[in-house]
DOLOSE-762139 format. One line per 2 residues: number of its first residue (from 1); their letters; for each residue x, y, z of N, C-alpha, C, CB. Coordinates in steps of 0.02 Angstrom, whole numbers. Glycine has a CB too. Layout:
DOLOSE-762139
NUM> A> X/Y/Z/X/Y/Z/X/Y/Z/X/Y/Z ~ ...
END
This chain:
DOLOSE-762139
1> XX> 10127/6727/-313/10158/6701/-252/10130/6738/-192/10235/6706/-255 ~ 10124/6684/-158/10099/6736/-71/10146/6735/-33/10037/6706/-13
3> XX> 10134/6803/-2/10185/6827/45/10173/6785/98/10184/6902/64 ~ 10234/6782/118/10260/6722/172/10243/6783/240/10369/6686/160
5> XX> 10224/6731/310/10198/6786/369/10257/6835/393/10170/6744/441 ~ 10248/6882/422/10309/6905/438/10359/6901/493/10300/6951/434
7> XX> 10356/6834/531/10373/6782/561/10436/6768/530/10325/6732/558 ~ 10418/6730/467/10465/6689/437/10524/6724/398/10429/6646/393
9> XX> 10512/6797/379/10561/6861/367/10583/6889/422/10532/6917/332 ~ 10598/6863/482/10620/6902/531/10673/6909/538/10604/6893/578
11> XX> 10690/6978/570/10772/6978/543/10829/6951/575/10796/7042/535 ~ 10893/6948/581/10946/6904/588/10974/6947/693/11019/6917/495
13> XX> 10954/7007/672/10999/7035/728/10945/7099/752/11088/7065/696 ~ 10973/7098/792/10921/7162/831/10980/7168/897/10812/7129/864
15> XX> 10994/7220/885/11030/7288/934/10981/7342/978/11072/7343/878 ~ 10961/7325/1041/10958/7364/1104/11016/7384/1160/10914/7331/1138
17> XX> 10997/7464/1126/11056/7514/1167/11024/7542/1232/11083/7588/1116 ~ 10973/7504/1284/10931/7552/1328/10951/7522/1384/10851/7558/1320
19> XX> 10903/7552/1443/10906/7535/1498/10906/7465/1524/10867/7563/1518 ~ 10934/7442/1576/10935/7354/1578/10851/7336/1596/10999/7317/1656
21> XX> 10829/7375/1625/10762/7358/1665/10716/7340/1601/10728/7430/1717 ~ 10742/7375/1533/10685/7381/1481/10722/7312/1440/10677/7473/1431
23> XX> 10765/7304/1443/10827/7277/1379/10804/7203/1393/10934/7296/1396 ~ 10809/7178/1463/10802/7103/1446/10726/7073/1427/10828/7062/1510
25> XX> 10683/7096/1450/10620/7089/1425/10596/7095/1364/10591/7120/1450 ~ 10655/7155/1339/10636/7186/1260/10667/7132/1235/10666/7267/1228
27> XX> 10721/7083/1244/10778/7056/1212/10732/6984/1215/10863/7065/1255 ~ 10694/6970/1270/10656/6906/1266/10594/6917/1233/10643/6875/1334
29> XX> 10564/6974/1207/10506/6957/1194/10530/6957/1072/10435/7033/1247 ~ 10586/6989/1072/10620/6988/1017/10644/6904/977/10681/7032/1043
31> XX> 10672/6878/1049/10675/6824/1047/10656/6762/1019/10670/6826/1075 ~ 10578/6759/1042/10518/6736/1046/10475/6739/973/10488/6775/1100
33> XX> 10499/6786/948/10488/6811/869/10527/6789/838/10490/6877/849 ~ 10580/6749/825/10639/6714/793/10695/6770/781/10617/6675/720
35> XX> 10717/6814/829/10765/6870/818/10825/6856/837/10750/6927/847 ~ 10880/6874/831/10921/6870/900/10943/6923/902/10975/6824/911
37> XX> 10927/6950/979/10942/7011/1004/11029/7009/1036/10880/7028/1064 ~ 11045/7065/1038/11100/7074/1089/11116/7134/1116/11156/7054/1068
39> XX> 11138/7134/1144/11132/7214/1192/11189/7245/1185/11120/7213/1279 ~ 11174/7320/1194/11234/7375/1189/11252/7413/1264/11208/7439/1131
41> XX> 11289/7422/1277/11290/7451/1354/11324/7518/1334/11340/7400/1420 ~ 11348/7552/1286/11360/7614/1284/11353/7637/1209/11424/7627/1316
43> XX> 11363/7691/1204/11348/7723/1139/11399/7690/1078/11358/7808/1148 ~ 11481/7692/1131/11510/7676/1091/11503/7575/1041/11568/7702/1132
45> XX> 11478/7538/1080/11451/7477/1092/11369/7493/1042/11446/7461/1189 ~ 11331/7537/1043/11288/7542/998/11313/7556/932/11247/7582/1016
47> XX> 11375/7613/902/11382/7631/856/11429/7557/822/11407/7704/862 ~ 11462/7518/847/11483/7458/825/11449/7400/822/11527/7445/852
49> XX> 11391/7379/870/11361/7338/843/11307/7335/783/11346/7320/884 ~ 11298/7404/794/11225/7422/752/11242/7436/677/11183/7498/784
51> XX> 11292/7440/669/11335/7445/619/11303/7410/544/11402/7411/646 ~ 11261/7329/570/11276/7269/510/11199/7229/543/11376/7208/519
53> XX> 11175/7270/595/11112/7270/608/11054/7272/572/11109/7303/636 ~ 10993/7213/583/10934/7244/547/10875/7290/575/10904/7193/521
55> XX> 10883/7271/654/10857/7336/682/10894/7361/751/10778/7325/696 ~ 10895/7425/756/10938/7443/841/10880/7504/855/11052/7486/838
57> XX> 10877/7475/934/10817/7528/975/10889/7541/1003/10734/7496/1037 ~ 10868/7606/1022/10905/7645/1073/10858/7672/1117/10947/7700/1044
59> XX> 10875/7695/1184/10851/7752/1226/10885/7811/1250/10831/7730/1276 ~ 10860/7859/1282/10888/7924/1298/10920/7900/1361/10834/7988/1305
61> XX> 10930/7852/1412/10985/7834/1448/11049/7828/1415/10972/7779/1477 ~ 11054/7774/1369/11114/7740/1327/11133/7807/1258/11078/7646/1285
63> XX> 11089/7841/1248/11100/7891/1183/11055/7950/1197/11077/7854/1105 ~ 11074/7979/1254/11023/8044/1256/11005/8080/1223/11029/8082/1282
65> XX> 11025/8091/1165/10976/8146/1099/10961/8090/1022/11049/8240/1062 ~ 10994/8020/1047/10955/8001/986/11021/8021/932/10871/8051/974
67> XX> 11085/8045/963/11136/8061/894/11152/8006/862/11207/8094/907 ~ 11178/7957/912/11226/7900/872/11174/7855/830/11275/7846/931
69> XX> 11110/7843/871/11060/7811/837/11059/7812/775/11009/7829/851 ~ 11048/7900/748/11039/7926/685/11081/7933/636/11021/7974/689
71> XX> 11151/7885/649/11165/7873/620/11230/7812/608/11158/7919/611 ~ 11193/7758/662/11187/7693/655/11170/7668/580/11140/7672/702
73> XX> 11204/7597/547/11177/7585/465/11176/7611/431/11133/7572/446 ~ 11097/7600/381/11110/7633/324/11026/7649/349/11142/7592/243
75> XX> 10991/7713/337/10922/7709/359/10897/7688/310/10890/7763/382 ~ 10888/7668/248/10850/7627/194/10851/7557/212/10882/7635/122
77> XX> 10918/7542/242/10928/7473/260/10927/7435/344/10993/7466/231 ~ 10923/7483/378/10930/7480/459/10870/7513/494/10999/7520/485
79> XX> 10815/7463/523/10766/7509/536/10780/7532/613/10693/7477/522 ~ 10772/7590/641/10809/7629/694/10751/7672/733/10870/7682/657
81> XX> 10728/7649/781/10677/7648/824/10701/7683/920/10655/7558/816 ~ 10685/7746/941/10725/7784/1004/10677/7806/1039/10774/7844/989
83> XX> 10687/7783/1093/10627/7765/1155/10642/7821/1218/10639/7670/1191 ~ 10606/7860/1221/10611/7921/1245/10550/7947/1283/10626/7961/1193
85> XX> 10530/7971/1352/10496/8010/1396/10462/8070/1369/10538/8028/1445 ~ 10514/8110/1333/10485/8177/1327/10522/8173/1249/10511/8247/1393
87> XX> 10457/8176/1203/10472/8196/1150/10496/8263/1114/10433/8179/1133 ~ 10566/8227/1071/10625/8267/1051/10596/8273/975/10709/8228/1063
89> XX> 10553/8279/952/10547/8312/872/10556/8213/845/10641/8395/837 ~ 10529/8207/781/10524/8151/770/10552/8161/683/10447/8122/794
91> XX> 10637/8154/690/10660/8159/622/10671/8122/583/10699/8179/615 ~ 10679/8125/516/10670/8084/441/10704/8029/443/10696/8121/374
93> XX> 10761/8012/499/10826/7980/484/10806/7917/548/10909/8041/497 ~ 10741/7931/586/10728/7878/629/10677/7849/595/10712/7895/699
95> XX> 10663/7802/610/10597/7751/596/10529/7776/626/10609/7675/630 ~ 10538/7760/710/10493/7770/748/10514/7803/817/10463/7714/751
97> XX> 10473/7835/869/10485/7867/927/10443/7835/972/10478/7937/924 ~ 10461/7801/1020/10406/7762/1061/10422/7785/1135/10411/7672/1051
99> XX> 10352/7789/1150/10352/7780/1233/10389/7737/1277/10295/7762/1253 ~ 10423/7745/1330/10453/7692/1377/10391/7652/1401/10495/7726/1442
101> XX> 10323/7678/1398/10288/7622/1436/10236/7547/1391/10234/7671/1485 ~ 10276/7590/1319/10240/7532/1283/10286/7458/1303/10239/7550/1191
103> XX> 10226/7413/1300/10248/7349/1308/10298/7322/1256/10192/7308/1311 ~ 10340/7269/1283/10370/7225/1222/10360/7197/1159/10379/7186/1237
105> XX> 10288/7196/1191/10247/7143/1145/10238/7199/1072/10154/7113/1191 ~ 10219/7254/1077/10198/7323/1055/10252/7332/1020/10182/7379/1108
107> XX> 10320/7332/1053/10364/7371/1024/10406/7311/969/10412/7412/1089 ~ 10409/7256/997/10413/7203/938/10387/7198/874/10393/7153/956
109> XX> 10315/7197/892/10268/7194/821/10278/7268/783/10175/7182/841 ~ 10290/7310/816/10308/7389/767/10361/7392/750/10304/7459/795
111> XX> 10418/7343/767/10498/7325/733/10486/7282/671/10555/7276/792 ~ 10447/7230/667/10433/7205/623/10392/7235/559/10414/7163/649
113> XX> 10354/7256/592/10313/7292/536/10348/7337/498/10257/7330/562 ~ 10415/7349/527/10428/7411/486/10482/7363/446/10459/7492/530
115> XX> 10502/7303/462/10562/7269/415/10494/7248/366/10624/7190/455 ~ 10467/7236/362/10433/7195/324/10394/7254/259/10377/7148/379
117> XX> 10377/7337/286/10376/7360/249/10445/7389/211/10337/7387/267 ~ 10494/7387/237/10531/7394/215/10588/7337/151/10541/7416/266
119> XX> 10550/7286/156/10579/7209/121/10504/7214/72/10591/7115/193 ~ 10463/7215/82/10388/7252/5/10433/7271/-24/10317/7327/14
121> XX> 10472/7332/-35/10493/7358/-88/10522/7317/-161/10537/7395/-60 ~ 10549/7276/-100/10607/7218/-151/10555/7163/-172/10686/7169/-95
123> XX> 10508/7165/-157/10458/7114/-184/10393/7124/-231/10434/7088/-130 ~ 10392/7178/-275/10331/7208/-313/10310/7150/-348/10346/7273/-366
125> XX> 10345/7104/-386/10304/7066/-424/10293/7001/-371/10339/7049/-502 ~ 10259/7006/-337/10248/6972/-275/10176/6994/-276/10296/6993/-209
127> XX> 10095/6921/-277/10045/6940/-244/10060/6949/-182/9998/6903/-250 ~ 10013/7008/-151/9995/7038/-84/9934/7007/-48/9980/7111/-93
129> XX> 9913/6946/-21/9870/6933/7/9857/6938/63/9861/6899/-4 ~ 9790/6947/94/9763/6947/161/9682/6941/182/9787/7007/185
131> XX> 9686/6889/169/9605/6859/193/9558/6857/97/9552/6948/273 ~ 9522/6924/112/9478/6918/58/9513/6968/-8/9398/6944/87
133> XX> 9574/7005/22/9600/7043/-15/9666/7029/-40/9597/7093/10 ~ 9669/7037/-111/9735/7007/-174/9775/7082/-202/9685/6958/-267
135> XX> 9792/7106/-180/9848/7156/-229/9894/7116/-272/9903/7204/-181 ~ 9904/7166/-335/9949/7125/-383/10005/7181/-394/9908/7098/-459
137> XX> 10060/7209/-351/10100/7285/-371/10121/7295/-432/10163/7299/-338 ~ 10142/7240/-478/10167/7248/-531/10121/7275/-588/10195/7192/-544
139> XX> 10044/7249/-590/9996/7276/-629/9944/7308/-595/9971/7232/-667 ~ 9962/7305/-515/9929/7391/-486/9857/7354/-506/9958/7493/-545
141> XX> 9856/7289/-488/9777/7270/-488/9734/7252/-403/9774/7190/-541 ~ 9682/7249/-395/9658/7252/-345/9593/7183/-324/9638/7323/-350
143> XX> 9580/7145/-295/9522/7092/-288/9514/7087/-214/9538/7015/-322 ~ 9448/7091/-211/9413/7097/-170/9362/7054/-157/9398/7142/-176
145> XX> 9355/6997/-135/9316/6938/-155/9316/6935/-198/9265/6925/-144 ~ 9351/6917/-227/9359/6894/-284/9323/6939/-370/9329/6825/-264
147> XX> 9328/6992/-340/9298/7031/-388/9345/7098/-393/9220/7046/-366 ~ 9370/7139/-430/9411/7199/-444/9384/7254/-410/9416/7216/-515
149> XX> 9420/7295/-408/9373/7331/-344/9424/7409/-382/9393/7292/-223 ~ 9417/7453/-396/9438/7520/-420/9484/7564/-366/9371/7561/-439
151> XX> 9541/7580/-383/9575/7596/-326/9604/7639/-316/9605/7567/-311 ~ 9635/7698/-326/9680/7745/-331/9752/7741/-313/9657/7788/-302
153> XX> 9797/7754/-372/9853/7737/-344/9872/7738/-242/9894/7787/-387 ~ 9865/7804/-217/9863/7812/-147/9819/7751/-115/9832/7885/-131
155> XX> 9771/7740/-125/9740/7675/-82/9776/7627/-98/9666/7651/-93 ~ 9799/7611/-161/9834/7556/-168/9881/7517/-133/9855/7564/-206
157> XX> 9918/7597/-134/9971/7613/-91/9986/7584/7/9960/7691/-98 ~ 9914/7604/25/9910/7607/74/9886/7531/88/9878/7663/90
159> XX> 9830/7509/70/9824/7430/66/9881/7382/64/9791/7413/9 ~ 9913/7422/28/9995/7360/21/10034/7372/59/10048/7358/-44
161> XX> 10048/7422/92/10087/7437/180/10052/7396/214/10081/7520/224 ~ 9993/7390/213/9960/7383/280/9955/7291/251/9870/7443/298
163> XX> 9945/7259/195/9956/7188/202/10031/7170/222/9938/7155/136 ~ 10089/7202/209/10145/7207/207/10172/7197/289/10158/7269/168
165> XX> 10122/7220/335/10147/7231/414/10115/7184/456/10129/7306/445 ~ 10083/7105/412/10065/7054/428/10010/7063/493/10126/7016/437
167> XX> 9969/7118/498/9904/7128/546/9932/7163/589/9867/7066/580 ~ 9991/7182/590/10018/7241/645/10003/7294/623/10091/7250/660
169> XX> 9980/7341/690/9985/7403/681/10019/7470/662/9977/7404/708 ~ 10006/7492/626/10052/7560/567/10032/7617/606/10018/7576/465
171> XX> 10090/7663/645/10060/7727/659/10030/7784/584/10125/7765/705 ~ 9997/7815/622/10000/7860/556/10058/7896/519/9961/7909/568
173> XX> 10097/7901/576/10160/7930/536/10205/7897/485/10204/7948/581 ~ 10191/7823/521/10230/7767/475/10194/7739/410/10243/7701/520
175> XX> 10148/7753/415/10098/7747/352/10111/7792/292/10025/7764/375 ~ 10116/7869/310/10121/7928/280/10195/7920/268/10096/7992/320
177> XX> 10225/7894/287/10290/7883/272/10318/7847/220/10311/7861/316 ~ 10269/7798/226/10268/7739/165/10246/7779/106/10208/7669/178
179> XX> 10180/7784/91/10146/7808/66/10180/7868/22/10104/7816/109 ~ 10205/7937/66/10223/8002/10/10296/7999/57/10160/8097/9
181> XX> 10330/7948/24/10412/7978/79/10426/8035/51/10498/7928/76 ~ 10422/8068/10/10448/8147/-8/10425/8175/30/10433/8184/-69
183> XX> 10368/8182/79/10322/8221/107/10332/8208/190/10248/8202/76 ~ 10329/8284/229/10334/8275/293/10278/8248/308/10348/8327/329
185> XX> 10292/8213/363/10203/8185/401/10172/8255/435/10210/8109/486 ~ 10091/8244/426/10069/8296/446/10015/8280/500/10049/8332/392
187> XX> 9976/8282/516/9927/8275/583/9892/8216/536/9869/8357/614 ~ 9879/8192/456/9866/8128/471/9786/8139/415/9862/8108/571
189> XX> 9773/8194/421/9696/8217/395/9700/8190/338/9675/8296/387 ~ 9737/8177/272/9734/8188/207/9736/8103/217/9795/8240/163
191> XX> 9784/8069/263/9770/7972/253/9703/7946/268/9818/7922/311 ~ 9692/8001/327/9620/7970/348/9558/7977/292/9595/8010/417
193> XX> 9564/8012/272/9531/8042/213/9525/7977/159/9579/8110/181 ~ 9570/7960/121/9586/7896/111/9561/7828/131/9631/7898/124
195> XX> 9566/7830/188/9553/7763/221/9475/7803/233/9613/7731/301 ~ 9461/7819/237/9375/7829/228/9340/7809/146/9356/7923/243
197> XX> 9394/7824/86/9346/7804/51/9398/7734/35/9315/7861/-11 ~ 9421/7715/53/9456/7639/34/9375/7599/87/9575/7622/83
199> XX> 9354/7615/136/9323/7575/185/9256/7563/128/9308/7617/271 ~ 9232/7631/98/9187/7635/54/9186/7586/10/9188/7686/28
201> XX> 9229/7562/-25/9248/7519/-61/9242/7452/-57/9293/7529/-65 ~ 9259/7447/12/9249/7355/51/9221/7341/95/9300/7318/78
203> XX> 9209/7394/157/9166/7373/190/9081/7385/173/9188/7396/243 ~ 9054/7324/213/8964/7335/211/8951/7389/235/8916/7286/253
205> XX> 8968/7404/294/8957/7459/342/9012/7493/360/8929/7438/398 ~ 9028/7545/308/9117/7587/316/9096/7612/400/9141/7686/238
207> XX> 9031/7636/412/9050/7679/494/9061/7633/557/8979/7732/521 ~ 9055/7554/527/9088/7501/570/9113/7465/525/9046/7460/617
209> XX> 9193/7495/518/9223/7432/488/9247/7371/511/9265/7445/463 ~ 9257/7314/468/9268/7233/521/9338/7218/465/9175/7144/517
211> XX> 9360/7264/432/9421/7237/386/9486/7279/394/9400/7240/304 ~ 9466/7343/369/9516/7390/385/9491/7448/430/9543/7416/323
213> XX> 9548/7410/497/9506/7431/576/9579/7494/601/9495/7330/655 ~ 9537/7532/645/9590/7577/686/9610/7570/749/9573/7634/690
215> XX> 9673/7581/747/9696/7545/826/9715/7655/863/9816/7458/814 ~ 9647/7663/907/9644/7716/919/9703/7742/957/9592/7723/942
217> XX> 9703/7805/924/9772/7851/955/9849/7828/912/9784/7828/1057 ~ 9843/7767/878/9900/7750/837/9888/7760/780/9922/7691/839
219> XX> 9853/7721/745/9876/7703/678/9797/7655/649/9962/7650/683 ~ 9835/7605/610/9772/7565/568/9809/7514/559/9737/7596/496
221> XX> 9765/7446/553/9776/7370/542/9736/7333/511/9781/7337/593 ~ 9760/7303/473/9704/7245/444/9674/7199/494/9737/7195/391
223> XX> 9621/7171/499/9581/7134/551/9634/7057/561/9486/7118/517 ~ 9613/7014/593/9653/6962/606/9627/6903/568/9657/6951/678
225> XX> 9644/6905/519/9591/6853/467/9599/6766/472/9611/6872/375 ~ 9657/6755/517/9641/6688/548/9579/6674/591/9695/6673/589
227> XX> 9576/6738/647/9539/6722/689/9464/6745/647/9561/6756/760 ~ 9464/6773/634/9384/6774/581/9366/6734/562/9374/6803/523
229> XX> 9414/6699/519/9410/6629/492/9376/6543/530/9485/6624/479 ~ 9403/6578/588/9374/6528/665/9309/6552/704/9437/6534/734
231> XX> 9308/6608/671/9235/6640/726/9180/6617/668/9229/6756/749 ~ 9210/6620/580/9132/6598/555/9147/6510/564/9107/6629/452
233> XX> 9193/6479/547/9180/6411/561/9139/6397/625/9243/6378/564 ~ 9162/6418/673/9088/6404/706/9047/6443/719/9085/6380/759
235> XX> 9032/6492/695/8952/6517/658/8909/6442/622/8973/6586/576 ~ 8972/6427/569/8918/6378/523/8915/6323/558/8938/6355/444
237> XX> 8963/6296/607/8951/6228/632/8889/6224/678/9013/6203/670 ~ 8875/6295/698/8826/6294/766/8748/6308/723/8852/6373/838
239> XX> 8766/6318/667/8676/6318/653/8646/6253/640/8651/6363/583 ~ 8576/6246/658/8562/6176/647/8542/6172/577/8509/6147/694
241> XX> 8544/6105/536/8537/6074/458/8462/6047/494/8612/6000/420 ~ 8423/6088/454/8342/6057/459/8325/5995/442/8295/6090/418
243> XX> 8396/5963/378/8403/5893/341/8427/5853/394/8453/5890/275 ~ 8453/5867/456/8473/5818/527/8425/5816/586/8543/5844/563
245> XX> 8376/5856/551/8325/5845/634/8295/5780/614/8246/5916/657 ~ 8274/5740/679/8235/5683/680/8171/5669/651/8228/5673/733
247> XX> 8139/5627/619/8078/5631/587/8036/5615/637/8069/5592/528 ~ 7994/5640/654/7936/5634/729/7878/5584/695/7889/5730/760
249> XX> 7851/5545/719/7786/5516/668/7738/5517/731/7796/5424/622 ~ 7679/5548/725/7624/5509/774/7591/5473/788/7597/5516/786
END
C-alpha cells in the first residue's frame, strides 16, 4: 500500500498560543492545509485547549519559558512546537524551537512533517514510496529503480523519516530524533555522515545530489518528484523524432 500525501493525514485541530500579529496568518496558512486552527489567548486557554490537540505552537508572549507548552497532551501523541527570539535550550519534551521570523508557510510544513512522522510509526507494514524509491519497514527491504539497493539499518531509518515528511524539510535535530530517540541530538556530524554514504548509494553524482537534497542551515528533503516528473516530460516532448522530420526529395 502507498502512503497517502501528507495532505490527506492532516490533523483535526491545531492550537496557537502566540502573538495576534503571528496567530492569524499562522491560523490561515494552517487552514489552507485542511487543519482547523483555533487560538489561545492565555496560558490558561492554552493548557485547556491543547489538552485533545494534534498540534499547539506556543510563543514566549502567551508562555514565556515554554512551561505550560511542555506539558500540554501527551508528547508521543501531541506534537508541541515554541516560537521564541532568543533561544532557551531545546528540550526532549518539545518537538521543535522556531524562529519568529520563519514564514507560515515554513512553519506549517514543519507541523506536518512532524505528525506524519509521528503517524509512520503506526504504519510499518505500509510500502514507503517516493518517486524512484520503495521501502518495505516490515522486511526492512529497500528498491531503488527498481533494483535492491543494500542499506543499513540507520539509512533505512533515515530514508523512511524523510519519505514519511511528504518532501518537507527535517531539521537535523528532528531527524536525529527520529532516528536514535534514546540519544541527545548532537551538532549533526554522525547523520551527515550517513547521508553521505546513503547519497553513495543512489545518487550518479553524490557531490551533486538531485534526490536526497539539503535545505542549508536546516535539515534534508527528498527532491519534489512531481515536479521532476514534469521537467523530464518535457525534456522528452521537446526532442525531435528523426522518424517525423519531412522527407526532402530533389
Amino acid at each position: 500500500m502507498k502512503r497517502a500525501p501528507v495532505d490527506s493525514e492532516a490533523p483535526a485541530t491545531v492550537v496557537l498560543a502566540i502573538c495576534p500579529e503571528r496567530a492569524l496568518p499562522l491560523a490561515r496558512a494552517f487552514a489552507a492545509r485542511g487543519c482547523a486552527p483555533m487560538l489561545a489567548f492565555s496560558r490558561y486557554q492554552l493548557a485547556s485547549f491543547g489538552s485533545n490537540a494534534d498540534i499547539v505552537v506556543a510563543d514566549d508572549d502567551i508562555d514565556p519559558r515554554g512551561e505550560t507548552l511542555r506539558v500540554v497532551g501527551d508528547v508521543s501523541a501531541t506534537i508541541r512546537m515554541f516560537v521564541a527570539a532568543r533561544r532557551r535550550g531545546d528540550p526532549l519534551d518539545v518537538h521543535a524551537h522556531l524562529s519568529p521570523d520563519l514564514s507560515p508557510t515554513h512553519v506549517v510544513a514543519q507541523a506536518l512533517a512532524l505528525v506524519a512522522l509521528r503517524r509512520g510509526a503506526d504504519t510499518c507494514r505500509e510500502t514507503l514510496t517516493w518517486g524512484p524509491l520503495e521501502l518495505d519497514p516490515s522486511r526492512r527491504e529497500s528498491i531503488w529503480r527498481g533494483h535492491p539497493i543494500d542499506l543499513t539499518a540507520t539509512q533505512f531509518d533515515i530514508l523512511a523519516a524523510l519519505v514519511r515528511s511528504g518532501g518537507a524539510v527535517i531539521t537535523k535535530t528532528q531527524l536525529q530524533r527520529e532516528v536514535w530517540p534514546d540519544s541527545v541530538p548532537d551538532d549533526g556530524e554522525r547523520l551527515i555522515a550517513h547521508i553521505r554514504r546513503i547519497r553513495s548509494r543512489i545518487e550518479p553524482d553524490p557531490s551533486r545530489p538531485q534526490f536526497l537534497l539539503t535545505a542549508r542551515g536546516v535539515g534534508f528533503r527528498l527532491a519534489d518528484v512531481e515536479s521532476e516528473s514534469r521537467r523530464n516530460l518535457t525534456l522528452v516532448s521537446t526532442k525531435r523524432d528523426p522518424t517525423s522530420a519531412p522527407h526532402l526529395t530533389g
